[in-house]
C-alpha positions in Angstrom: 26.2 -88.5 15.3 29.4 -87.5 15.3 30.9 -90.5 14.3 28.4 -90.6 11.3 29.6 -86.8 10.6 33.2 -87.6 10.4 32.8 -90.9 8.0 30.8 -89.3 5.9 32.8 -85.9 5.4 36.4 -87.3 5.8 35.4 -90.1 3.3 34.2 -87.5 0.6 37.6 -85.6 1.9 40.2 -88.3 1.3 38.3 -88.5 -2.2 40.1 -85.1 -2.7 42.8 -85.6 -1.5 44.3 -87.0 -4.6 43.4 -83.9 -6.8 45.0 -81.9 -4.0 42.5 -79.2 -4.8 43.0 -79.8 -9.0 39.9 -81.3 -9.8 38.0 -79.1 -12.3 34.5 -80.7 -13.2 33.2 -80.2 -17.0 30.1 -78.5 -15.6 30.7 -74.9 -14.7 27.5 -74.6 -13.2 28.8 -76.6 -10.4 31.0 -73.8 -9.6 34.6 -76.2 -8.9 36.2 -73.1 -7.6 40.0 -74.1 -6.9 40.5 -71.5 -4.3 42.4 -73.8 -2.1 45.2 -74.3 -4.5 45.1 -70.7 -6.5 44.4 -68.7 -3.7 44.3 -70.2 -0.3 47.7 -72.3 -0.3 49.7 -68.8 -2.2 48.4 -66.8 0.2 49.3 -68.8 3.4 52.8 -68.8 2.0 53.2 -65.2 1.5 52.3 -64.8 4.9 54.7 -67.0 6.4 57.8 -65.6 4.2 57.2 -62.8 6.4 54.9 -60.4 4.4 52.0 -58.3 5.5 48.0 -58.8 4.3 46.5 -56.0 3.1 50.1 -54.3 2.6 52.2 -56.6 0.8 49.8 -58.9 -0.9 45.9 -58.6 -1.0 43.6 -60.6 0.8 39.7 -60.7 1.0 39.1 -61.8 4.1 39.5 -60.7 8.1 42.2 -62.3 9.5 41.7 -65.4 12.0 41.1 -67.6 8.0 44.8 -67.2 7.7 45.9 -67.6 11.2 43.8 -71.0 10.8 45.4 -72.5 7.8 49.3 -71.3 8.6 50.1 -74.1 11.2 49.1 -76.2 8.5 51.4 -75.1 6.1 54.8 -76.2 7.8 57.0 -77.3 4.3 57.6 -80.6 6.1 53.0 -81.1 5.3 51.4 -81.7 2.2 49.3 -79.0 1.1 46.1 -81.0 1.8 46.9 -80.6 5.2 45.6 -76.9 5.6 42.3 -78.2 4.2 42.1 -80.0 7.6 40.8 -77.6 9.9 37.8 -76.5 7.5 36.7 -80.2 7.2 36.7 -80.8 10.6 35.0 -77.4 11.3 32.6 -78.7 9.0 32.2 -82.1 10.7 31.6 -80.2 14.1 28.9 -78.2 12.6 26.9 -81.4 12.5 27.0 -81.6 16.1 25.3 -77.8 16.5 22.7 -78.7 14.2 21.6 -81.6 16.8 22.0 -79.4 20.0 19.8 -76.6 18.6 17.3 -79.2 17.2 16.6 -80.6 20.4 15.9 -77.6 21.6 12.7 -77.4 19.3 11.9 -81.0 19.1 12.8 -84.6 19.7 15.9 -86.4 20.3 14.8 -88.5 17.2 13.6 -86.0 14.8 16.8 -83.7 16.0 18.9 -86.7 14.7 17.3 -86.9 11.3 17.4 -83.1 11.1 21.9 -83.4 11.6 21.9 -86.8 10.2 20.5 -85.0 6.7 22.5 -82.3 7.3 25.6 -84.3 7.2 25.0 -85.3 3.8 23.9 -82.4 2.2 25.4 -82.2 -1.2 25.9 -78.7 -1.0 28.8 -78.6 2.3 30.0 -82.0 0.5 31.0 -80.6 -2.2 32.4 -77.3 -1.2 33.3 -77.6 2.4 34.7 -81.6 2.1 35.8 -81.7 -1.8 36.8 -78.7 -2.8 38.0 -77.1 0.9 36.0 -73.7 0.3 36.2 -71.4 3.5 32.8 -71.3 5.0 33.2 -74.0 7.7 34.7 -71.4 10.4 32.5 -69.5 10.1 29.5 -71.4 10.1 30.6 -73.1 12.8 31.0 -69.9 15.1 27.7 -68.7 13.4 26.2 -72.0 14.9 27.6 -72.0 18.0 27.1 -68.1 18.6 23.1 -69.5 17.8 23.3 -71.9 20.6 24.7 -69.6 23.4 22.2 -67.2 22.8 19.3 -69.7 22.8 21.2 -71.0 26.2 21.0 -67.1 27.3 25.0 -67.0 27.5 24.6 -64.3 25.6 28.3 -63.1 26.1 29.7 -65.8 25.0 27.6 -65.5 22.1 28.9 -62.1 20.8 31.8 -63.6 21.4 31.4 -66.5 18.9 29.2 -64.3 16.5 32.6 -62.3 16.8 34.6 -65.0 15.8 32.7 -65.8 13.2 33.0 -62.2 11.5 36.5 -62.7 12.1 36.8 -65.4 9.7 34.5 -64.2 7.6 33.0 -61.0 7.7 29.6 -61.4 6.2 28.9 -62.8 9.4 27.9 -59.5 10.6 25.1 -59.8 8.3 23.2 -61.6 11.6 24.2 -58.6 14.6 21.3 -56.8 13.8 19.6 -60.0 14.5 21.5 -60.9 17.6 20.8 -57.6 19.0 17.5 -56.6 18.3 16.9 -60.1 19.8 18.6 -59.0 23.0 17.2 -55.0 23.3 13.7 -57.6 23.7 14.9 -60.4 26.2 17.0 -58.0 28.0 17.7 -54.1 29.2 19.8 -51.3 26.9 22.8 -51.6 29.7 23.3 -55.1 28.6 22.6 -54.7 24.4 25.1 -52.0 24.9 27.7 -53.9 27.0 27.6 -56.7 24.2 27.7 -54.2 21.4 31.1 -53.1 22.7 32.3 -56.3 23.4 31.5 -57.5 19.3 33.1 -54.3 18.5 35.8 -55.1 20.8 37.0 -58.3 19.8 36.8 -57.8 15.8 39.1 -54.2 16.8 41.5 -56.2 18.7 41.8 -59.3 16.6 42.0 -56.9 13.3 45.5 -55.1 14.9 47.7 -54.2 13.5 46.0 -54.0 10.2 43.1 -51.5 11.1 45.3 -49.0 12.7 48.6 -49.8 10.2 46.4 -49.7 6.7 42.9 -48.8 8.2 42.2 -47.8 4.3 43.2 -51.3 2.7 42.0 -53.3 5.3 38.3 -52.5 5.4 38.8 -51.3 1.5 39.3 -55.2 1.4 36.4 -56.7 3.8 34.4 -54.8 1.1 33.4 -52.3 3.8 31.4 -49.7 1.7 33.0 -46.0 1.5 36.2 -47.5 1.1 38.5 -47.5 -1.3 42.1 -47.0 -2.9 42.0 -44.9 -5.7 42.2 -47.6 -8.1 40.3 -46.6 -11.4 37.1 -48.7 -11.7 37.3 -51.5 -14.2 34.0 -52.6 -16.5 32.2 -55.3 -14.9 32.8 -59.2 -17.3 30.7 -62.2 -16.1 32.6 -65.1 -16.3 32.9 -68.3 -14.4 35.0 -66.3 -11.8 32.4 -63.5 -11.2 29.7 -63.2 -8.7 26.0 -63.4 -9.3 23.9 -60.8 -8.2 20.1 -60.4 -9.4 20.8 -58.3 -11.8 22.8 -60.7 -14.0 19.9 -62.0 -15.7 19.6 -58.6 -17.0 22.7 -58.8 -18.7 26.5 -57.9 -17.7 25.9 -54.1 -18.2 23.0 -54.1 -15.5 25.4 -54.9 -12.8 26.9 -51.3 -11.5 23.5 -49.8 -12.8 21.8 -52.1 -10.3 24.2 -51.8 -7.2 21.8 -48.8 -5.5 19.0 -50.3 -5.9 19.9 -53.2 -4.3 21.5 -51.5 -1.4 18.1 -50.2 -1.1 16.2 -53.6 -0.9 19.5 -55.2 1.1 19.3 -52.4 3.8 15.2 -51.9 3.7 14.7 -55.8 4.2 16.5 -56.2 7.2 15.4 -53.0 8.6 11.9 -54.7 8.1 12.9 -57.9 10.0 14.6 -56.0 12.8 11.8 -54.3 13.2 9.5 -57.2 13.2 11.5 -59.0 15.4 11.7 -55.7 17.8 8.0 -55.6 17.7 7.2 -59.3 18.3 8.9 -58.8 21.6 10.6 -61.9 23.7 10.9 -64.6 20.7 10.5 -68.1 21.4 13.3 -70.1 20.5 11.8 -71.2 17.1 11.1 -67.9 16.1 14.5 -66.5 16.4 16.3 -69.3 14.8 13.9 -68.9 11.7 15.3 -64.7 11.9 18.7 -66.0 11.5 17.5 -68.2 8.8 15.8 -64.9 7.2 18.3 -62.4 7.7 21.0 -65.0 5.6 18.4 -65.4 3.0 18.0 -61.9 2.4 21.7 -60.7 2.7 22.5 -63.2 0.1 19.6 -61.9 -2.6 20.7 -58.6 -2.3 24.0 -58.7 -1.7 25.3 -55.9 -3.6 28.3 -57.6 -5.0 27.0 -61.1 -6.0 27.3 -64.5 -4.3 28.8 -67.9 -5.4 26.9 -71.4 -5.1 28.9 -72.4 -1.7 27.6 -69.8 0.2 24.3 -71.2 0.4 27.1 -73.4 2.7 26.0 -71.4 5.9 22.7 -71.4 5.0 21.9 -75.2 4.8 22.2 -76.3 8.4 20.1 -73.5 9.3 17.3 -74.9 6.9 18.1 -78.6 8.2 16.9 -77.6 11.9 13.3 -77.8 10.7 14.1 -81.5 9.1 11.2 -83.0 11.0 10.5 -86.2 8.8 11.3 -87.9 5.5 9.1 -85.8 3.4 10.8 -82.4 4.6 14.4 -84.7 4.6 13.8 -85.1 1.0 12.9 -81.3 0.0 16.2 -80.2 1.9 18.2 -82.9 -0.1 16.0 -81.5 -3.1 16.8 -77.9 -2.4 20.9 -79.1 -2.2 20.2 -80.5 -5.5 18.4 -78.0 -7.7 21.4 -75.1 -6.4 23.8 -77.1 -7.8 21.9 -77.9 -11.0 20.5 -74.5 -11.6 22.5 -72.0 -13.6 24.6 -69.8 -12.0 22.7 -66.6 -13.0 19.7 -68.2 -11.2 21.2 -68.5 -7.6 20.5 -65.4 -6.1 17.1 -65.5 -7.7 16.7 -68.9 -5.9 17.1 -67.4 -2.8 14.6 -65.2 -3.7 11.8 -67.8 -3.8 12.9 -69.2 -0.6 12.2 -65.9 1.0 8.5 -65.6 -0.3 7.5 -69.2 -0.2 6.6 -69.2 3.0 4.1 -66.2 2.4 2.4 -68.1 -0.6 1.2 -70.9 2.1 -2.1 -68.3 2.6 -2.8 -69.3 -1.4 -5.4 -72.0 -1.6 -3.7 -73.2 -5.1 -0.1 -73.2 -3.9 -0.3 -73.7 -0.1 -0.4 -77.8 -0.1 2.7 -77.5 -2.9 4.7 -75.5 -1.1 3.8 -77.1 2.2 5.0 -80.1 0.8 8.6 -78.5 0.2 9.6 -75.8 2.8 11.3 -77.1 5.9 10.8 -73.9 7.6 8.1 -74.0 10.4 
């Protein structure tokens, strides 16, 4: 498997290579964001001239993404050298997908399940092409996933950690983790784990979060802070992010922000407490949380999404890749977010989330049956 993995992804990555993160595709739906050679490669050299993120330049992100990339960036390296490390996070990804299949099902069925995963259009294109930043991140996500369905549940927060480290919508899945925990295990050890999350994202985030503790969670997008800066009207443009209230035109975006705080916050409070409730999960179960809980962040995520964050979602879905007919729907799914317009992405995650719950309807069960991968 990991053989296959690598010669599939670092043949769609040498593709690139000769674009050096230029190509720009006609079809803007496809989203070919060139982050890696606007943003990425810029900011990876500001930071080894010697200047400060969050201070002397601004960056979105926590910051083990930019530790990642800077070894990669000696001048003596071609800039398509720092896209390295994401592909091969991404190839490594494949090999998670297997281990936690086989937790739920066959050796066999766990290979088709990684196997599909490997190819899925969706990490090809963003994650091998273009060099987008979810693979860290995923990765940790994954293997965070695995420790805890191993009951290392340390090393878990640890990785789930990590993951928020690189990027920090990861955090979107503690509530998960932990509500998880508080019913395998006793309050002294949910709290012992707690700190030790909170621990690791403090100390990895120094100096920043004691040096500019305003502009550094200002810039993680940590609601109640900001800078002062006077608030500019919201323009959708190729750039922008999509939230659900695009479709209602560009002047519903602000106007919409509550209300989806609302749903964002309300929805997970739901599924922690379901999960809470529902007492020790099987193994199944809490996997198809996780699965959930991204699903759900991403709809009503405040600020928008882009296509290639369904990125972290995908090998979630591709655990339940049981057979060709389910192998096809996931390749399906990869298809139709690309094709889709980008006002209709959030909304796509949308359906995903209540599919499952029109099964019970005679008229749409075998349909949807046919095309859901989850269990």
């Amino acid at each position: 498997m990991l053989i296959f993995a690598m010669l599939v992804k670092l043949s769609v990555f040498s593709l690139a290579v000769p674009f050096g993160g230029a190509f720009h595709p006609r079809l803007t739906d496809l989203e070919g964001y060139q982050d890696f050679r606007l943003a990425y490669v810029p900011l990876v050299s500001n930071f080894t001239a010697g200047k400060m993120p969050y201070r002397d330049f601004q960056y979105a992100y926590p910051p083990l993404f930019l530790y990642l990339l800077t070894p990669f960036a000696l001048s003596s390296l071609p800039p398509w050298t720092m896209a390295l490390p994401l592909v091969s996070f991404d190839v490594a990804s494949v090999i998670l997908v297997f281990l936690i299949s086989c937790r739920f099902t066959t050796y066999r069925k766990a290979f088709t399940g990684s196997a599909v995963f490997a190819i899925a259009p969706i990490n090809l294109w963003y994650n091998d092409f273009l060099w987008l930043n979810p693979p860290p991140m995923t990765f940790f996500i994954l293997l965070a996933t695995h420790s805890f369905l191993s009951k290392k549940y340390e090393f878990s927060f640890t990785c789930l950690a990590i993951a928020t480290l690189f990027k920090q919508i990861a955090f979107a899945l503690f509530p998960i983790f932990i509500t998880t925990m508080l019913s395998r295990s006793n309050r002294r050890d949910v709290i012992k784990n707690t700190l030790l999350y909170a621990s690791i994202f403090f100390l990895v985030s120094l100096p920043y979060i004691i040096t500019t503790p305003t502009y550094y969670l200002w810039s993680l997008g940590v609601p109640g802070f900001g800078i002062g800066w006077p608030s500019e009207k919201f323009t959708y443009y190729f750039g922008s992010p999509t939230s659900l209230a695009i479709v209602f035109g560009e002047n519903a975006y602000e106007p919409a922000k509550p209300l989806l705080w609302a749903a964002l916050l309300s929805s997970f409070a739901v599924l922690c407490w379901r999960t809470y409730k529902a007492g020790t999960l099987n193994d199944t179960a809490f996997v198809t949380h996780i699965l959930y809980a991204l699903l759900l962040f991403h709809a009503f995520f405040p600020r928008g999404i882009y296509k290639y964050y369904y990125g972290a979602i995908t090998p979630f879905y591709s655990i339940f890749v049981r057979s060709r007919k389910t192998a096809l729907g996931f390749l399906g799914l990869n298809a139709l977010v690309l094709a889709i317009p980008r006002y209709l992405a959030p909304w796509l995650l949308v359906l995903l989330i209540v599919l499952p719950f029109m099964r019970s309807i005679p008229c749409l069960g075998r349909f949807v049956r046919t095309f859901t991968t989850t269990p």
